[in-house]
C-alpha positions as a Markdown table, in Angstrom:
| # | Residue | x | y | z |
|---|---|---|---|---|
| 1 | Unk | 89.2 | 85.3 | 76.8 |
| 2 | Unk | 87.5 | 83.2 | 79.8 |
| 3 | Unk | 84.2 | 81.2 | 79.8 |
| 4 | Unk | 82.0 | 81.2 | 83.0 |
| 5 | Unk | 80.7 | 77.3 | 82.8 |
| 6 | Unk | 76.7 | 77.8 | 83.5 |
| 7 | Unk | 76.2 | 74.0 | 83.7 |
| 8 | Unk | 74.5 | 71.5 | 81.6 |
| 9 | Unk | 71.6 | 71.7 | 80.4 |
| 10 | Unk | 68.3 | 69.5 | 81.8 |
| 11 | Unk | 66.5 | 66.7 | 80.0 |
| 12 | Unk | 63.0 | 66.8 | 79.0 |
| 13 | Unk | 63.0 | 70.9 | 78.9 |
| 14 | Unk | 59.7 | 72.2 | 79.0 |
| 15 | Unk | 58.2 | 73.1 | 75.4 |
| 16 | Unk | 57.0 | 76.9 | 75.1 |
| 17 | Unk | 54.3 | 78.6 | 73.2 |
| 18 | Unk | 55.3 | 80.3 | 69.7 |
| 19 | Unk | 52.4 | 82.7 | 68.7 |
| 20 | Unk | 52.1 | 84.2 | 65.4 |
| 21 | Unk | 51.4 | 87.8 | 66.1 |
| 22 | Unk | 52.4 | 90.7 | 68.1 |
| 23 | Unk | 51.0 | 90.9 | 71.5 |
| 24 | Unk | 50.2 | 94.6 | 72.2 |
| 25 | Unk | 51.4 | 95.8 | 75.8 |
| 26 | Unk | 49.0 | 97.2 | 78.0 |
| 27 | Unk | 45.7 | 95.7 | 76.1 |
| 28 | Unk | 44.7 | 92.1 | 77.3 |
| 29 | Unk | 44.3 | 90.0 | 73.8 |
| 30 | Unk | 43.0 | 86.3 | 73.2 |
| 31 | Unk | 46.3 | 85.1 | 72.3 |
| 32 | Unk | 45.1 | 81.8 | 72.8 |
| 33 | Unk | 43.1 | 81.8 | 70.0 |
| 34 | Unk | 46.3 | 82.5 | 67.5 |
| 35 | Unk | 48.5 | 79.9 | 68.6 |
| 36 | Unk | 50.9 | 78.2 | 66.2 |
| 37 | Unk | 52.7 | 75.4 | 68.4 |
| 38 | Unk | 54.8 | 74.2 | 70.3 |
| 39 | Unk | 58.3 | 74.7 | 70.4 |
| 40 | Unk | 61.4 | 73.7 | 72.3 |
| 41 | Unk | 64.4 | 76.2 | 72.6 |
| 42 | Unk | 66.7 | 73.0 | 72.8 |
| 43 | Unk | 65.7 | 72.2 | 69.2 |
| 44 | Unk | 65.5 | 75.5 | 67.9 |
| 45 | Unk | 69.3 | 76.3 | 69.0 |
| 46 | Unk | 70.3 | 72.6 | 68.2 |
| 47 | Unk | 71.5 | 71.8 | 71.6 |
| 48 | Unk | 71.1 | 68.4 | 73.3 |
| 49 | Unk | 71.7 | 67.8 | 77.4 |
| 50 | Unk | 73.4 | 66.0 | 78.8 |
| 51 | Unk | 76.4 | 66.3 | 76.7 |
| 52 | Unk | 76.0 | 70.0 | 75.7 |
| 53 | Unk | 77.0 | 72.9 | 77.8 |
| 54 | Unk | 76.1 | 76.5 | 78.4 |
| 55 | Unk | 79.0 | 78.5 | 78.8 |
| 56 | Unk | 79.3 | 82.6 | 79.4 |
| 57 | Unk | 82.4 | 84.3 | 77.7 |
| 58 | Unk | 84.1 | 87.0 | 79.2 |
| 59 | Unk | 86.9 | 88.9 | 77.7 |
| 60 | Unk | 87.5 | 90.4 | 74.4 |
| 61 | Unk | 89.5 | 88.6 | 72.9 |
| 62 | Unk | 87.6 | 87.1 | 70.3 |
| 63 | Unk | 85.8 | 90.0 | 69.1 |
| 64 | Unk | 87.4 | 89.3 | 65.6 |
| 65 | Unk | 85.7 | 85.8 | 65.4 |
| 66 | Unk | 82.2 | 87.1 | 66.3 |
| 67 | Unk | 82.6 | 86.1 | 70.2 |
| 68 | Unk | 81.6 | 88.9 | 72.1 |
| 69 | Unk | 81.6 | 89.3 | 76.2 |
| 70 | Unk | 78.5 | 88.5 | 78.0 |
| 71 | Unk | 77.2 | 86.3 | 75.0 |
| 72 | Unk | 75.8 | 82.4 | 75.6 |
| 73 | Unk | 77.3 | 79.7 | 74.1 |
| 74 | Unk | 76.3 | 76.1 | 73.6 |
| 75 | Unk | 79.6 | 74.1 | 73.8 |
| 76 | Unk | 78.9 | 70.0 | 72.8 |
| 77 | Unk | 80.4 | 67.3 | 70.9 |
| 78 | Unk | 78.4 | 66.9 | 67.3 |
| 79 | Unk | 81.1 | 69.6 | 66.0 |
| 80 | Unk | 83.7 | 66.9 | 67.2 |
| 81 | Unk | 81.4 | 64.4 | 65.4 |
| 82 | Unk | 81.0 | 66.2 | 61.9 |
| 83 | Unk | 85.1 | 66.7 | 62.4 |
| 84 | Unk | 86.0 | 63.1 | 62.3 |
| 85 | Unk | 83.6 | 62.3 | 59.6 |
| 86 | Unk | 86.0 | 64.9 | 57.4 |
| 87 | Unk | 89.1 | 63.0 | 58.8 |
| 88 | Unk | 89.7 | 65.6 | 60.9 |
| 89 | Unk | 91.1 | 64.5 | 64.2 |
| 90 | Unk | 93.9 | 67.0 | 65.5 |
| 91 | Unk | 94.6 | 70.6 | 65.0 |
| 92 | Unk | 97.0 | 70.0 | 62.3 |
| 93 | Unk | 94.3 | 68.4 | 60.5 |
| 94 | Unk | 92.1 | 71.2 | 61.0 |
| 95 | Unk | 95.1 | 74.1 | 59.9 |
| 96 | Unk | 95.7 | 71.6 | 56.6 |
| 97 | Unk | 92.1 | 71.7 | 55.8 |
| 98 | Unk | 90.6 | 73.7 | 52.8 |
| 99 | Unk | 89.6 | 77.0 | 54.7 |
| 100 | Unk | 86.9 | 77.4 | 51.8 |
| 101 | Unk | 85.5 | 74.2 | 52.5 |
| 102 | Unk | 85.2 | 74.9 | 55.9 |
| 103 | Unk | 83.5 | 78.1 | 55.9 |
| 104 | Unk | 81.2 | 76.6 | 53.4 |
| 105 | Unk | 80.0 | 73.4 | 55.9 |
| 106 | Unk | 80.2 | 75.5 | 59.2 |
| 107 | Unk | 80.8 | 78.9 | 59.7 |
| 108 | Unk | 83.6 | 82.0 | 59.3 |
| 109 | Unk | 84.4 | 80.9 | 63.2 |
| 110 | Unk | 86.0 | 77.9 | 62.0 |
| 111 | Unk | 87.5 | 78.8 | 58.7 |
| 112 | Unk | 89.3 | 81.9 | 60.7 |
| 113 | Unk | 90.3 | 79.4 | 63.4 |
| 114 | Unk | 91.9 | 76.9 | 60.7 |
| 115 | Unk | 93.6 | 79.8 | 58.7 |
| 116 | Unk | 95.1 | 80.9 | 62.6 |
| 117 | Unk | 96.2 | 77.8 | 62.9 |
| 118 | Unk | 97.7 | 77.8 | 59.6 |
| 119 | Unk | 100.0 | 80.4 | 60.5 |
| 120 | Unk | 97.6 | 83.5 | 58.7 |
| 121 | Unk | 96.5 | 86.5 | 60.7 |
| 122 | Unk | 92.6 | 86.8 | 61.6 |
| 123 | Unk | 91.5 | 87.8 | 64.3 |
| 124 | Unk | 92.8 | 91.0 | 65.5 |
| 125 | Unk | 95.1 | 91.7 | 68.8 |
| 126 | Unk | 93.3 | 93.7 | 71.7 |
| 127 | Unk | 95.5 | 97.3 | 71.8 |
| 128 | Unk | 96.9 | 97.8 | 74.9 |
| 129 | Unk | 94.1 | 100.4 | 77.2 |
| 130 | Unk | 95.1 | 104.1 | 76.5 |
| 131 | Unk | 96.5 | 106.2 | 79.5 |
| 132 | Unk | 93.7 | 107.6 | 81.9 |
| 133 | Unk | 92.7 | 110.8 | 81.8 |
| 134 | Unk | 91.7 | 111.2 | 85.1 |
| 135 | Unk | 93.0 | 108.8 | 88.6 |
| 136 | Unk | 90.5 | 108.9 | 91.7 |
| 137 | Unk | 91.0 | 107.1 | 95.1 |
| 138 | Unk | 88.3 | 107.6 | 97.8 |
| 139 | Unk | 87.2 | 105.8 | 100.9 |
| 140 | Unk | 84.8 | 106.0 | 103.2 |
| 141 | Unk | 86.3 | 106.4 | 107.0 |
| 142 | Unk | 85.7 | 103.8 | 109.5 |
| 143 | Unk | 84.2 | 105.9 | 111.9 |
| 144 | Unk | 83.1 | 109.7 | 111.8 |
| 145 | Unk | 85.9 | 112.2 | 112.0 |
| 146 | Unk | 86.0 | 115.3 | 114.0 |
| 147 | Unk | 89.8 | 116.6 | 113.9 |
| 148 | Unk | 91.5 | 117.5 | 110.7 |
| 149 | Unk | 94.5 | 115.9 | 111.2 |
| 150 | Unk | 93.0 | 112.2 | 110.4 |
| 151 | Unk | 91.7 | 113.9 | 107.7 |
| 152 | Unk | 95.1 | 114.9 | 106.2 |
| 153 | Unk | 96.5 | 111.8 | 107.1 |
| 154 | Unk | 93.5 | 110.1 | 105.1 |
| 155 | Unk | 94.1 | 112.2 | 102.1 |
| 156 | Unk | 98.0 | 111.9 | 102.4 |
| 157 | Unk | 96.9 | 108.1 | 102.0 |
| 158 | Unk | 94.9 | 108.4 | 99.1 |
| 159 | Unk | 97.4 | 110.6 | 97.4 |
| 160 | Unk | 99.9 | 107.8 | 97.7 |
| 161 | Unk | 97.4 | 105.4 | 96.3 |
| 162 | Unk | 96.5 | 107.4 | 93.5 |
| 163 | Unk | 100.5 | 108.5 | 92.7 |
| 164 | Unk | 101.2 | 104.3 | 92.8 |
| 165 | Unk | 98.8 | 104.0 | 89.7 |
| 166 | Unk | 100.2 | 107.5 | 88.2 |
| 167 | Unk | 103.6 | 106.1 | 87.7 |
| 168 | Unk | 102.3 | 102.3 | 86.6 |
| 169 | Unk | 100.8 | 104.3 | 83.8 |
| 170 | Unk | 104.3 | 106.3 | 83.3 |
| 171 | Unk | 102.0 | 109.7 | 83.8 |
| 172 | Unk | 102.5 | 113.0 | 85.3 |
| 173 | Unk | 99.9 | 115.1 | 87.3 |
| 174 | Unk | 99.2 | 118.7 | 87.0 |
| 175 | Unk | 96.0 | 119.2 | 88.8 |
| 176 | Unk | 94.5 | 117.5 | 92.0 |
| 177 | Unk | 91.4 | 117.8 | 93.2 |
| 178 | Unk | 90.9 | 117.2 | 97.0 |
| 179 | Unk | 87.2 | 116.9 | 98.4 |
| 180 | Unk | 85.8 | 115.7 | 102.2 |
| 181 | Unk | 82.2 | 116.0 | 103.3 |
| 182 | Unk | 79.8 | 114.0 | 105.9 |
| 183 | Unk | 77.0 | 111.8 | 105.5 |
| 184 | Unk | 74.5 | 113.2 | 103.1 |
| 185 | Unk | 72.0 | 110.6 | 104.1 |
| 186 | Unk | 71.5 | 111.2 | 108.1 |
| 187 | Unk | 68.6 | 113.6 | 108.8 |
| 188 | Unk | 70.5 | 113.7 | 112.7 |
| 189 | Unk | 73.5 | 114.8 | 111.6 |
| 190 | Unk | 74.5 | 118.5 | 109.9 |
| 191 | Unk | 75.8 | 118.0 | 106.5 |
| 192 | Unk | 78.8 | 119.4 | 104.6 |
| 193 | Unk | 80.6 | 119.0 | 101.2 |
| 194 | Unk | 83.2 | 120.6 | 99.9 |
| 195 | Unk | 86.0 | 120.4 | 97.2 |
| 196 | Unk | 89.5 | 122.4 | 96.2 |
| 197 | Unk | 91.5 | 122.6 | 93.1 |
| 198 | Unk | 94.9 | 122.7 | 93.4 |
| 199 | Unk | 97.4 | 123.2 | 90.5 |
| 200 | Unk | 100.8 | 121.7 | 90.7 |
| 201 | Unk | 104.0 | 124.1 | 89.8 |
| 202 | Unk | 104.6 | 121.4 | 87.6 |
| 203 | Unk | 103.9 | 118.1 | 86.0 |
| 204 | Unk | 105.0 | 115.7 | 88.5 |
| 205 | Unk | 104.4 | 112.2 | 89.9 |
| 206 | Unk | 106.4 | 113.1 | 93.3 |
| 207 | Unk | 104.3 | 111.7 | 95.8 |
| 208 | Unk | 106.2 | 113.9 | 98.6 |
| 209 | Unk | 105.4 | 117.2 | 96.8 |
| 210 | Unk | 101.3 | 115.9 | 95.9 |
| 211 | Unk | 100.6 | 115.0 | 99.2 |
| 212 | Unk | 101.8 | 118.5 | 100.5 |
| 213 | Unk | 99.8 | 120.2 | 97.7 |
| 214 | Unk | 96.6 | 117.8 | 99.3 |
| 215 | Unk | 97.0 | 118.3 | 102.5 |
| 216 | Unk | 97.4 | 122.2 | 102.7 |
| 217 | Unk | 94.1 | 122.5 | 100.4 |
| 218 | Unk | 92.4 | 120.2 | 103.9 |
| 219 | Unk | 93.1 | 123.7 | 105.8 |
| 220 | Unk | 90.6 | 125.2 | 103.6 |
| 221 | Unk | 88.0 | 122.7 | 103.3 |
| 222 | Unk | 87.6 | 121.7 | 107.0 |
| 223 | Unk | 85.0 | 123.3 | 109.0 |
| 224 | Unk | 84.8 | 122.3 | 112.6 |
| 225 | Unk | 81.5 | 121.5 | 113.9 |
| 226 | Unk | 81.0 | 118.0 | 111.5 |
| 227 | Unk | 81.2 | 114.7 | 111.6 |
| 228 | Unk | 83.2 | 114.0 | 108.4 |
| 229 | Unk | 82.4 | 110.5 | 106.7 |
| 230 | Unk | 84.7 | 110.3 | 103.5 |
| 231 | Unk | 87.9 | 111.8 | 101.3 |
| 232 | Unk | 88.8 | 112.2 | 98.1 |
| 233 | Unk | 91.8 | 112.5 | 95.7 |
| 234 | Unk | 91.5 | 113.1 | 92.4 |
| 235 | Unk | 94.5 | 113.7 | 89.7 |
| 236 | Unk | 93.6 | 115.7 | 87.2 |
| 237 | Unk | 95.3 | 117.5 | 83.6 |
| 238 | Unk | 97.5 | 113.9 | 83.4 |
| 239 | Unk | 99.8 | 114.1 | 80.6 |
| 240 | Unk | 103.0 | 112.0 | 79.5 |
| 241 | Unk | 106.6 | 113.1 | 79.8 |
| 242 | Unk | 108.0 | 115.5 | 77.4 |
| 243 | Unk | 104.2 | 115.5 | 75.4 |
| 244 | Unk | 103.6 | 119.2 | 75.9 |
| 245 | Unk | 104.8 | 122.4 | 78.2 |
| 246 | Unk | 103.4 | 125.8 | 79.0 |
| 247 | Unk | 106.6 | 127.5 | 77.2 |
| 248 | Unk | 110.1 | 126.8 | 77.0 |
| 249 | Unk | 110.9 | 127.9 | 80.3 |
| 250 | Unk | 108.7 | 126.6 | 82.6 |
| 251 | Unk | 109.5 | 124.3 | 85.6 |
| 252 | Unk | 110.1 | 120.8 | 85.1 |
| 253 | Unk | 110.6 | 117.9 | 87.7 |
| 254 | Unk | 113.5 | 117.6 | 88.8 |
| 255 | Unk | 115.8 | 114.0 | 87.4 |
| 256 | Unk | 116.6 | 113.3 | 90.9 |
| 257 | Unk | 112.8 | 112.9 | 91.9 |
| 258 | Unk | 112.6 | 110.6 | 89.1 |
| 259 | Unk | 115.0 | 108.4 | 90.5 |
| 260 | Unk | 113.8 | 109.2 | 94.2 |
| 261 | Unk | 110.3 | 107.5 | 92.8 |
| 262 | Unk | 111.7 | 104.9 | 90.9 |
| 263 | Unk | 113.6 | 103.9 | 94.4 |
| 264 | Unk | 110.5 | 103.8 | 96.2 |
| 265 | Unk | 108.5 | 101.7 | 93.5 |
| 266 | Unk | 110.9 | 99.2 | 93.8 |
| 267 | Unk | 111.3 | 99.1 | 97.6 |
| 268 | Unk | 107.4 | 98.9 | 97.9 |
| 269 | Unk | 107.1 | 96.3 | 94.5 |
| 270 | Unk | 109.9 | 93.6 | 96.4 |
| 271 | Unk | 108.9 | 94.1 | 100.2 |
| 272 | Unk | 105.2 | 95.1 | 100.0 |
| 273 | Unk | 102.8 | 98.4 | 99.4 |
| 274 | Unk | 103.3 | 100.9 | 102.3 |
| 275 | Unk | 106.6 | 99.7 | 103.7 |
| 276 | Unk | 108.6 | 103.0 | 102.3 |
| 277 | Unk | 105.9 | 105.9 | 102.4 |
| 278 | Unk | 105.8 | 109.3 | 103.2 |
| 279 | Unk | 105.8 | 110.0 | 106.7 |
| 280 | Unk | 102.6 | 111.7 | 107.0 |
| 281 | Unk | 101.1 | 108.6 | 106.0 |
| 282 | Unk | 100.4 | 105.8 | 109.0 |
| 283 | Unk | 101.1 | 102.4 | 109.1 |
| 284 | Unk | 98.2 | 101.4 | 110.9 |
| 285 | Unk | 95.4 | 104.1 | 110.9 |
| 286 | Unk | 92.4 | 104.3 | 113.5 |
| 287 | Unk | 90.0 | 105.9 | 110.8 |
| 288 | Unk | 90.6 | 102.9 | 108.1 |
| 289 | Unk | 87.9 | 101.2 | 106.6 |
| 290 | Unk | 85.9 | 98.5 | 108.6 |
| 291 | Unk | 86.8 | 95.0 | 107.1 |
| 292 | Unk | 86.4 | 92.7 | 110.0 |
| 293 | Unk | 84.3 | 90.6 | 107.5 |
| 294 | Unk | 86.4 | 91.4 | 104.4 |
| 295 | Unk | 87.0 | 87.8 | 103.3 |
| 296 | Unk | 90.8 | 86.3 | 103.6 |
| 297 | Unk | 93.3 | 86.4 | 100.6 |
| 298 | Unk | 93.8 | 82.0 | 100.8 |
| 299 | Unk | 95.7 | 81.9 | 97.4 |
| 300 | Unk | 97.3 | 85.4 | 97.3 |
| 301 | Unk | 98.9 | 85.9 | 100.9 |
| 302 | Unk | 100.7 | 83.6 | 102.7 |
| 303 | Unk | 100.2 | 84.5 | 106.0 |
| 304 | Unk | 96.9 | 84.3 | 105.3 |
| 305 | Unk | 96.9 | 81.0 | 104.1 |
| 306 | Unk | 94.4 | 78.3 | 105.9 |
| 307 | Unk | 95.7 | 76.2 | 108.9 |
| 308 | Unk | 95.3 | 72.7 | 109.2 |
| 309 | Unk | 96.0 | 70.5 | 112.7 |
| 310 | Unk | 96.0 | 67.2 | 112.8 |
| 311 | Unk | 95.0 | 65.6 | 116.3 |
C-alpha cells in the first residue's frame, strides 16, 4: 500500500452551514430560515493543522484493516500522544499490549495491528491477479499509411508485444484477432474498419508462427484506396499448458519451440526488448508513434540520464 501526501491542512478553516432538513433539488427553498449552526469539518473529523496531514491511500493492501484505495486519511500525532500516556513507546510495546484493551480505547485498526505485530494473522494477503483472458496491443501509426506492408510490419510488432506478455503470464494462444481501419473522425477522409479471426492449429505462444498467422489475415483486410490510422492484435481463447485439449490427438507445440521462446526471453530480458525479434519486425520503423515530447526516462535509462557541465 502507498499514500499520496495531500498536504497539511490550513489554520482558521472556514466554518460551513449545517441545516436541519433536506433541500429538495430543482425547487428554490428558504433554507435560511432552518438553519442550525455553524460547523467546522476540522472539529467534526477531529483534525487539527498544522500538525495533521491529509493523506490518499492507494493500494490494496490493507483492505483487511478497513483501508480501502482512494479513501482520505487524517494522519497526526494525538494517537502518538494517547500512546505514551499508556506507556506505549515502541512497537514491542504496542505487540505486548492487551489487544482487548486496545480495541476497546481506539479501534479494530489498532488491535489488528498490535495482534500482527504479535506474530497472529489479521489482515489478509492480496492473491496473486488471475491469468487474463484476453491480451490486446494497439497503436495508433505516426502518420497515415497507404501500403500494406507497414501495415504487416505494424502488426508483426504488435504480435511480438502481445506474445512478450503471453509467456510472462506462462499462457498459450489459440485465437487472434487482427483489426486495421482509418480515422473514423475526419469528414475529408473515406473511412474503413475491418477485423479477422484467425484460429491457431494449436495452442502456442510461438511468436514466429503468430505473427505469420497475423500477417497473412492483413491480405484480407487491406483495401487499397485508404489512409489507414491504426492496428490491432488481439489474443484470444488463452489457456494454460496441459489445462485442456480438443481430443487426444490433436497438435501440440512442439518442446523445441518452448525452448526456442525461452532463448529469446532471455536474450531480450539481459540485453533489452527488441534486440532478438522476428525478422519481419523493424528496428527502427517510419510509421511509429510520434513521441518527440514523450517525456525522458531520468531514473530508469541511463543513457537518458540528465547531463551536467561545469564551466
Amino acid at each position: 500500500m502507498s499514500i499520496t501526501i495531500l498536504g497539511p491542512l490550513a489554520t482558521g478553516g472556514e466554518k460551513l452551514p449545517l441545516y436541519s432538513f433536506r433541500v429538495p433539488a430543482g425547487f428554490p427553498s428558504p433554507a435560511a430560515d432552518h438553519i442550525e449552526k455553524h460547523i467546522s469539518l476540522d472539529e467534526l473529523f477531529d483534525i487539527r493543522a498544522p500538525h495533521v496531514y491529509l493523506v490518499k491511500i492507494d493500494g490494496d493492501s490493507m483492505q483487511g484493516a478497513g483501508i480501502f484505495s482512494g479513501e482520505v486519511w487524517g494522519v497526526g500525532k494525538r494517537m502518538k500522544a494517547h500512546f505514551e500516556s499508556m506507556g506505549i513507546k515502541t512497537a514491542m510495546d504496542l505487540a505486548k499490549a492487551d489487544p482487548w484493551m486496545l480495541r476497546q480505547k481506539f479501534s479494530v485498526v489498532i488491535e489488528k495491528t498490535a495482534r500482527e505485530l504479535a506474530g497472529t494473522p489479521c489482515l489478509e494477503l492480496g492473491e496473486a491477479d488471475p491469468p487474463k483472458q484476453e491480451i490486446c496491443c494497439s497503436r495508433m501509426f505516426g502518420t497515415r499509411l497507404t501500403a500494406i506492408e507497414p501495415i504487416k510490419e505494424a502488426v508483426a510488432t504488435y504480435t511480438q508485444r502481445a506474445a512478450e506478455k503471453l509467456r510472462a503470464q506462462n499462457s498459450l494462444c489459440k485465437k487472434i484477432r487482427v483489426s486495421i481501419r482509418t480515422v473514423m473522425f475526419n469528414p475529408e477522409e473515406a473511412k474503413y474498419a475491418n477485423g479477422a479471426l484467425v484460429e491457431l492449429p494449436y495452442p502456442t505462444n510461438d511468436v514466429r508462427l503468430m505473427t505469420k498467422a497475423a500477417t497473412e489475415a492483413v491480405n484480407r483486410l487491406f483495401r487499397p484506396g485508404f489512409k489507414y490510422s491504426k492496428a490491432e492484435v488481439l489474443l484470444m481463447d488463452l489457456r494454460q499448458p496441459g489445462e485442456f485439449t480438443d481430443d487426444r490427438f490433436a497438435h501440440s507445440q512442439p518442446a523445441i519451440a518452448d525452448k526456442v521462446m525461452n532463448v529469446l526471453d532471455e536474450i531480450n530480458g539481459r540485453w533489452g526488448k527488441g534486440v532478438l525479434r522476428v525478422a519481419s519486425v523493424p528496428a527502427a520503423p517510419g510509421w511509429a508513434m510520434r513521441r518527440e515530447l514523450m517525456s525522458q526516462s531520468y531514473t530508469t535509462k541511463v543513457n537518458q540520464l540528465w547531463t551536467v557541465k561545469a564551466r
